[in-house]
C-alpha atoms as a printed R data frame, in Angstrom:
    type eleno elety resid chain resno       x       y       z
1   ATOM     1    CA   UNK     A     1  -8.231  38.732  -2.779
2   ATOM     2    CA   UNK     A     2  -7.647  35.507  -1.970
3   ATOM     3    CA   UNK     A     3  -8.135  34.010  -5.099
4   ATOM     4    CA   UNK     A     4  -5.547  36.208  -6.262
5   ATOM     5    CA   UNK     A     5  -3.219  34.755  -3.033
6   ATOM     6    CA   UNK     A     6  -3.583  31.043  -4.380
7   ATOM     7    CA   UNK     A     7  -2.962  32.346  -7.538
8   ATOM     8    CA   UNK     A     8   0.363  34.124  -6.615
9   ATOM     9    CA   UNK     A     9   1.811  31.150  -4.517
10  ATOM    10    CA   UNK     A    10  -0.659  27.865  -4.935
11  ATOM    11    CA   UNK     A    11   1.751  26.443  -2.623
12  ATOM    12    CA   UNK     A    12   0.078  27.824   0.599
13  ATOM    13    CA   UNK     A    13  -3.036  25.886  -0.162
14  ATOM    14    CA   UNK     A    14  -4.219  23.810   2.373
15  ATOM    15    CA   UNK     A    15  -4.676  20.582   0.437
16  ATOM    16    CA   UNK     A    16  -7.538  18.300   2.386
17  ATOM    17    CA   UNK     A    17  -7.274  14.540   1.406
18  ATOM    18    CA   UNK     A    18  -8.909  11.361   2.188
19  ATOM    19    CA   UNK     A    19  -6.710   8.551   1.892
20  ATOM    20    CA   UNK     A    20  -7.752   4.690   2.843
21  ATOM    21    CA   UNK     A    21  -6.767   1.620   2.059
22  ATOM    22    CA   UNK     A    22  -7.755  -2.097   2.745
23  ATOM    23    CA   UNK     A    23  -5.941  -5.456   2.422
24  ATOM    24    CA   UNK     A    24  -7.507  -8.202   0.212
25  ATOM    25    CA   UNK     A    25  -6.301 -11.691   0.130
26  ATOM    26    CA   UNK     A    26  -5.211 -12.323  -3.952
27  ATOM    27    CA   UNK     A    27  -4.589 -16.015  -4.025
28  ATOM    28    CA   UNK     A    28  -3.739 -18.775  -1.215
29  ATOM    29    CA   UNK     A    29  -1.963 -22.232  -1.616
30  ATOM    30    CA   UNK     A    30  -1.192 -25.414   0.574
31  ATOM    31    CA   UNK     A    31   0.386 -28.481   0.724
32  ATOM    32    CA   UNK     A    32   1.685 -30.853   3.060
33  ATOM    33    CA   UNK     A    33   4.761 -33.530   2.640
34  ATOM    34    CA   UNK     A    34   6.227 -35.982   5.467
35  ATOM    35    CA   UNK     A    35   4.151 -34.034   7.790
36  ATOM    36    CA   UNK     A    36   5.676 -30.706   7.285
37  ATOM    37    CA   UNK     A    37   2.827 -28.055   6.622
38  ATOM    38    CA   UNK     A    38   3.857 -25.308   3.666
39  ATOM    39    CA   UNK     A    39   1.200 -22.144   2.766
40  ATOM    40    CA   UNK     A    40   1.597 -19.398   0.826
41  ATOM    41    CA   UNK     A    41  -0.548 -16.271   0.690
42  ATOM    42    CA   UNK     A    42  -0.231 -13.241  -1.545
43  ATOM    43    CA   UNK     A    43  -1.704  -9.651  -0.384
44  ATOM    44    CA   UNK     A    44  -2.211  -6.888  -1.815
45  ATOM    45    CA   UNK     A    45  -3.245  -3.375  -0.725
46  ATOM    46    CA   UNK     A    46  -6.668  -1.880  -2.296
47  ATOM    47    CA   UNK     A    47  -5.932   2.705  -1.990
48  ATOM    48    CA   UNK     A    48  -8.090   5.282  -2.320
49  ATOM    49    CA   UNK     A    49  -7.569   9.221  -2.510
50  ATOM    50    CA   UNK     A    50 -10.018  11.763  -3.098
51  ATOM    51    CA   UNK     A    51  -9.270  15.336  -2.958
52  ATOM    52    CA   UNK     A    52 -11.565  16.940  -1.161
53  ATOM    53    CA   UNK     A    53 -10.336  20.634  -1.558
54  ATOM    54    CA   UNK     A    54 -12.149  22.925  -3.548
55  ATOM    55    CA   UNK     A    55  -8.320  23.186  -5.787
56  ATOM    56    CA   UNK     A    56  -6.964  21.074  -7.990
57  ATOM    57    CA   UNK     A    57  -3.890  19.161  -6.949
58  ATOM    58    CA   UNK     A    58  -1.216  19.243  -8.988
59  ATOM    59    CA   UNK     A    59   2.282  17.867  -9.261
60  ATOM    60    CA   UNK     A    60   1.959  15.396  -6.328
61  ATOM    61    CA   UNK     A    61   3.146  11.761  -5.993
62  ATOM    62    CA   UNK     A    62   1.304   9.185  -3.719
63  ATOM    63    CA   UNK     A    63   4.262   6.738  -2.504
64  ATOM    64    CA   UNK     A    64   3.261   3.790   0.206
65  ATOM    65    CA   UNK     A    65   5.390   1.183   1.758
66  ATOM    66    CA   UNK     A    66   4.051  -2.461   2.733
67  ATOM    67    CA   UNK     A    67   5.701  -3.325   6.287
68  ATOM    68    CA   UNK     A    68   5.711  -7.141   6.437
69  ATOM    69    CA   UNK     A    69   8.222  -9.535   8.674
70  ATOM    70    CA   UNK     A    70   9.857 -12.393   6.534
71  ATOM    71    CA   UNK     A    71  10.356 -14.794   8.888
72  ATOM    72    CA   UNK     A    72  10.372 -18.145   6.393
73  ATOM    73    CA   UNK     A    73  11.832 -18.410   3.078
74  ATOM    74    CA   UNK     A    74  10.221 -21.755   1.379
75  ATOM    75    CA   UNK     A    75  11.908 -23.097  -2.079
76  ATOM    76    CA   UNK     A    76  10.391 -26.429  -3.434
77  ATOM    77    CA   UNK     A    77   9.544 -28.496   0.244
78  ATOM    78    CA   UNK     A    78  12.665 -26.616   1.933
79  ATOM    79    CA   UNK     A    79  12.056 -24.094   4.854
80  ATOM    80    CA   UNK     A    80  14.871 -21.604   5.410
81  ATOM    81    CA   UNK     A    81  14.986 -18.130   7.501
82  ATOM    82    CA   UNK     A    82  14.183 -15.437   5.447
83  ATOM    83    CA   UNK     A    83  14.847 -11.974   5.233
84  ATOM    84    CA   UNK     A    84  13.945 -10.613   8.794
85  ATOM    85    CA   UNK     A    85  11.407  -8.370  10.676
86  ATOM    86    CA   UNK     A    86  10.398  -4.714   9.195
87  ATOM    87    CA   UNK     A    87  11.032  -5.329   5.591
88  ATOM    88    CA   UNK     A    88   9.386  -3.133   3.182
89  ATOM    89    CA   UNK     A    89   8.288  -3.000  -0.276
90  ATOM    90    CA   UNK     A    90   6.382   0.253  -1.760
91  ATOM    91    CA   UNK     A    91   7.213   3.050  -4.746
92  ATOM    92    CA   UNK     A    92   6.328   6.408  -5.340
93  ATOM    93    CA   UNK     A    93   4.011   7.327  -8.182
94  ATOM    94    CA   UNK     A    94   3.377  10.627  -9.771
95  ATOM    95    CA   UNK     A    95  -0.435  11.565  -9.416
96  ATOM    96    CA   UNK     A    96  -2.280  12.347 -12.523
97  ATOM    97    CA   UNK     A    97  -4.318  16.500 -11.483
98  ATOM    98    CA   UNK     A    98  -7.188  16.175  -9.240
99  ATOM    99    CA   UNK     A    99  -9.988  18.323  -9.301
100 ATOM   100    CA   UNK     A   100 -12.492  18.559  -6.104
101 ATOM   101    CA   UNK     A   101 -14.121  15.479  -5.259
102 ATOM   102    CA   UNK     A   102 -11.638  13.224  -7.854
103 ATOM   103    CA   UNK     A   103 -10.737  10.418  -6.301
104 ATOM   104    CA   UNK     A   104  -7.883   7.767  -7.551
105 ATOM   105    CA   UNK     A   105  -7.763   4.188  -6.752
106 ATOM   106    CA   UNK     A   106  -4.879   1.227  -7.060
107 ATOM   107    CA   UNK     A   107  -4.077  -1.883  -6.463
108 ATOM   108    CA   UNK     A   108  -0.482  -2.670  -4.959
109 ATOM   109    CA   UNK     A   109   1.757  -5.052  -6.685
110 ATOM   110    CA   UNK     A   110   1.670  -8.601  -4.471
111 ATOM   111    CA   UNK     A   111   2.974  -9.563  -1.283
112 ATOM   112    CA   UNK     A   112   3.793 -13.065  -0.389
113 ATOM   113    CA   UNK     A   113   3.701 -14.642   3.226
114 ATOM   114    CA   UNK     A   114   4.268 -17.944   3.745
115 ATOM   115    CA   UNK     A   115   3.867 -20.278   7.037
116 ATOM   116    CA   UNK     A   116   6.058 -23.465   7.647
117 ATOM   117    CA   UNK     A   117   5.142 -25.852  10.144
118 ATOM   118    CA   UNK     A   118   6.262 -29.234  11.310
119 ATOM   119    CA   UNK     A   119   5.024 -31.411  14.047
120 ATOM   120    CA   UNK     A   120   7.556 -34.015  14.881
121 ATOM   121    CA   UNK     A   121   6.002 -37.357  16.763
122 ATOM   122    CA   UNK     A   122   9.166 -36.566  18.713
123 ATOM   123    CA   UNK     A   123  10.672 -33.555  19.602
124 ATOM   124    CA   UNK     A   124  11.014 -30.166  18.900
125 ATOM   125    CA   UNK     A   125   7.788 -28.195  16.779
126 ATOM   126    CA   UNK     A   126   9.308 -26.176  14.341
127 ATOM   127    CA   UNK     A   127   6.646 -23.153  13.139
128 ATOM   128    CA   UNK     A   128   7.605 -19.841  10.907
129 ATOM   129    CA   UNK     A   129   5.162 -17.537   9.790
130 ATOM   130    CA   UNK     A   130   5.925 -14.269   7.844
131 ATOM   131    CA   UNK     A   131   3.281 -11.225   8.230
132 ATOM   132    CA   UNK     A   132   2.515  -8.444   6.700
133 ATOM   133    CA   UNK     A   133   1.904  -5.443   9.322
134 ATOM   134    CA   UNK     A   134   0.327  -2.919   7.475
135 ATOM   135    CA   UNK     A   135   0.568   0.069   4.982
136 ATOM   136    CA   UNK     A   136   1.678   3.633   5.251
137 ATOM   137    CA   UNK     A   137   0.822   5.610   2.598
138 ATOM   138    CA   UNK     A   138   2.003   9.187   1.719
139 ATOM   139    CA   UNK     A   139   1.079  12.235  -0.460
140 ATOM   140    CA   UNK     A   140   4.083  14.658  -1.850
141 ATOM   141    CA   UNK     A   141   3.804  17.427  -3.485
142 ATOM   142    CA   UNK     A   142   7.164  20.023  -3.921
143 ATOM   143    CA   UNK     A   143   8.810  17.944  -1.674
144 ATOM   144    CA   UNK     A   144   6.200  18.098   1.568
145 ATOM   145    CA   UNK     A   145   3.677  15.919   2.806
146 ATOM   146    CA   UNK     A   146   0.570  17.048   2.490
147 ATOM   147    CA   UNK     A   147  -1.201  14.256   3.724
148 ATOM   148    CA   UNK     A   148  -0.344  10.243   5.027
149 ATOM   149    CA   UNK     A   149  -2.212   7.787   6.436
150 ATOM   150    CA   UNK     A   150  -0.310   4.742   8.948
151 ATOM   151    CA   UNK     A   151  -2.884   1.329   8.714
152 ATOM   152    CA   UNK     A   152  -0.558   0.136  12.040
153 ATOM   153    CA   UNK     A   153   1.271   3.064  13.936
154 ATOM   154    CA   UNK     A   154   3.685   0.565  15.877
155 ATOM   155    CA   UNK     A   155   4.957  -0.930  12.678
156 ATOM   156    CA   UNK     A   156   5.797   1.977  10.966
157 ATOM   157    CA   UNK     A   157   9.614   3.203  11.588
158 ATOM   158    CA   UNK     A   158  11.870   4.689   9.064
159 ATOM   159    CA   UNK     A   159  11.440   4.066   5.494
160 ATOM   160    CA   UNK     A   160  13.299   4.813   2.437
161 ATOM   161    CA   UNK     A   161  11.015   4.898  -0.876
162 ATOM   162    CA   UNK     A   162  11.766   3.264  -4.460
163 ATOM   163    CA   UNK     A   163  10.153   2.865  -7.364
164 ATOM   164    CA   UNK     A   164  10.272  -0.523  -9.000
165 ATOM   165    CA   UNK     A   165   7.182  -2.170  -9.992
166 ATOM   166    CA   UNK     A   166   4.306  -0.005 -12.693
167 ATOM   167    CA   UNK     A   167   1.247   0.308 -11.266
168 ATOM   168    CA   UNK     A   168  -2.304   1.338 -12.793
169 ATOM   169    CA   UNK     A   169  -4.188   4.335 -11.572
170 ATOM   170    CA   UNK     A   170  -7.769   5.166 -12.290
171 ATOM   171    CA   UNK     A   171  -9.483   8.548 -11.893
172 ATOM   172    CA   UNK     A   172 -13.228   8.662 -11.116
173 ATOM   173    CA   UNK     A   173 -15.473  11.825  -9.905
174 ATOM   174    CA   UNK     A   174 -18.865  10.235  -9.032
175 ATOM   175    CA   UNK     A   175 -20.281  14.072  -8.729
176 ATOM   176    CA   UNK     A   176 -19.466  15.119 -12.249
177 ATOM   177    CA   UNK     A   177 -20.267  11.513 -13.864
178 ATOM   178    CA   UNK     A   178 -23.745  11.790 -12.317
179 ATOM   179    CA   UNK     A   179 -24.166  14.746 -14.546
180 ATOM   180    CA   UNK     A   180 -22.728  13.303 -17.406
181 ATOM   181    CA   UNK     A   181 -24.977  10.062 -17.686
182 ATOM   182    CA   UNK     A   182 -28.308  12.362 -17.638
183 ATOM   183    CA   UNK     A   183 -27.209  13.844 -20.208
């Protein structure tokens, strides 16, 4: 009966995913000139989803948005504002089907911080450090959510999505490829 239900409208399924993700440091640079201090760090986001629903998903995107504030804008040894708090950068990606226990994982393109300080003999210090606040990271499938996951709550307000940078995703199902390498 109810197999027949799912069958008849697999939108009322009850999708149950895992979603996590971690921030790794990618590369990190410094120099200093006439006592002004210049560093620049690039992040990226390491994501995992596994479906953990006995059905497949199908016809889902997983879209995520980086929430960083760019407070310093560095060209050559020059310090300038930059663009402001709550910037975002992120992009929706359609999700290859996932059986139970598949579980996709991706990088994020790069993020660059970068920290400007100067420490005068005489007055004023000048310091400007960008920041990346965290990650939110959403499942869609026919146009609802089925699942999201916020790295920092506070930081998260409205977003719009794009889709600019490509992205490589992976699909691994430890249970089945157990079975597979006996054989």
């Amino acid at each position: 009966m109810i197999r027949h239900w799912i069958e008849v409208d697999p939108e009322a399924v009850d999708y149950s995913l895992e979603l996590r993700a971690s921030r790794e440091m990618v590369d990190s640079s410094e120099f200093e000139i006439a006592g002004r201090y210049f560093k620049k760090v690039e992040w990226t986001y390491h994501v995992t989803l596994a479906n953990q629903t006995r059905n497949e998903l199908n016809d889902a995107q997983i879209e995520y948005r980086i929430v960083f504030d760019d407070n310093v804008a560095i060209t050559r040894t020059t310090a300038m504002p930059g663009k402001g708090k709550n910037q975002q950068d992120g992009q929706a990606v359609d999700l290859p089907g996932m059986q139970f226990n598949d579980e996709i994982e991706f990088k994020t393109p790069v993020i660059e911080t970068e920290t400007y300080e100067y420490k005068p003999t005489r007055g004023d210090r000048d310091f400007l450090r960008d920041e990346v606040k965290g990650i939110w990271i959403r499942v869609v499938r026919h146009g609802e959510v089925i699942a999201e996951y916020k790295s920092n709550q506070a930081a998260m307000g409205d977003l719009s999505w794009d889709n600019e940078d490509e992205i490589e995703i992976t699909i691994t199902n430890r249970f089945r490829d157990s079975f597979e390498e006996e054989e």
